[in-house]
N, C-alpha and C positions, 0 to 999 in steps of 0.2 A: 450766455444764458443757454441752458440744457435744456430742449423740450421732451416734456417728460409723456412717454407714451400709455395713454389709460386705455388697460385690454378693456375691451364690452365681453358684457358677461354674454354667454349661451341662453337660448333659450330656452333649456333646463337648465339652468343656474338661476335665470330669472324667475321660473313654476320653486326652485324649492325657497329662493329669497320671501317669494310670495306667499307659500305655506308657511314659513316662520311667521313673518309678521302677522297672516291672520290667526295663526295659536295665540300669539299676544294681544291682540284686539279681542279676542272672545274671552281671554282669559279675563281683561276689564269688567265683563260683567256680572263676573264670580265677587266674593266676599273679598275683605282684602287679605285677609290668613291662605284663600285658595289662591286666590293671584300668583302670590310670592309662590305657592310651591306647583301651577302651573308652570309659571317663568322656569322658573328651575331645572323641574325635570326638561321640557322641550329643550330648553338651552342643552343639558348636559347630553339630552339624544338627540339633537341635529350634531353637537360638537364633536360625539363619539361614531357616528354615521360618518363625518366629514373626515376621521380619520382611519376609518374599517373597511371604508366602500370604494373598491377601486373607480377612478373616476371614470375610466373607461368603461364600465358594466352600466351601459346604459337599461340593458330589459331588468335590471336587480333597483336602477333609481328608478326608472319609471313605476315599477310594483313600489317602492317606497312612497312615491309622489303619489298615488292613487291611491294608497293604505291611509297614509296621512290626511289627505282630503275627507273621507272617509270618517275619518276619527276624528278633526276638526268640524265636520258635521253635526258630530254627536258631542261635540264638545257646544256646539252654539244652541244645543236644544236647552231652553228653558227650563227644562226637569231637570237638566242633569244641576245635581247639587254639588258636589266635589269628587274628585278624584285620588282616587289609591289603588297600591298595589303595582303587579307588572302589565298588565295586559288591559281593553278594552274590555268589557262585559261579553260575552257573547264570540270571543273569539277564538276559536280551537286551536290556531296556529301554535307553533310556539317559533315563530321566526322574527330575526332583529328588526322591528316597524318603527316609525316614527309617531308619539313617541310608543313607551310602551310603560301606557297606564289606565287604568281598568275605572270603567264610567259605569259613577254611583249613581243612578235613575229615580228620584224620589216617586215612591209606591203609589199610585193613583187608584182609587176607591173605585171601580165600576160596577155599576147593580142597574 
């Protein structure tokens, strides 16, 4: 019997495991048509991040890990209705983030 060695993840690997799973937990409180193309895009930009970003460039994950946070913020506001497009609303950049999709804000009446 071979004892099989399980690497422990990093404690950045653990912050970005952790930013996956809560884009999927917020994306639960969308419709079920946004769900699916929440799931989607995150999935397709964590999987294309996981093979663009050298693992070693820690200060380029960390700006990912804090972009993403960020954007998972505004993905759990209430207003925000569905997503499209490339980029977050509001955001000038034009650099590779996680993900990179542009948050529809439903218009609120103030008087």
């Amino acid at each position: 019997m071979g004892s099989s060695k399980v690497q422990r993840l990093s404690g950045m690997q653990k912050q970005v495991l952790s930013l996956f799973r809560g884009f999927l937990r917020a994306a639960r409180s969308k419709s079920e048509e946004e769900r699916r193309k929440i799931e989607s895009i995150v999935s397709q930009e964590f999987r294309r991040n996981a093979k663009s970003v050298d693992r070693k460039n820690f200060l380029y994950i960390e700006y990912l890990l804090r972009r993403g946070n960020k954007q998972l913020e505004q993905l759990r506001n209430p207003g925000v209705m569905k997503l499209t497009g490339e980029y977050w609303a509001g955001s000038t950049e034009v650099l590779r983030s996680l993900p990179r999709v542009k948050c529809i804000q439903q218009k609120q009446k103030q008087e």
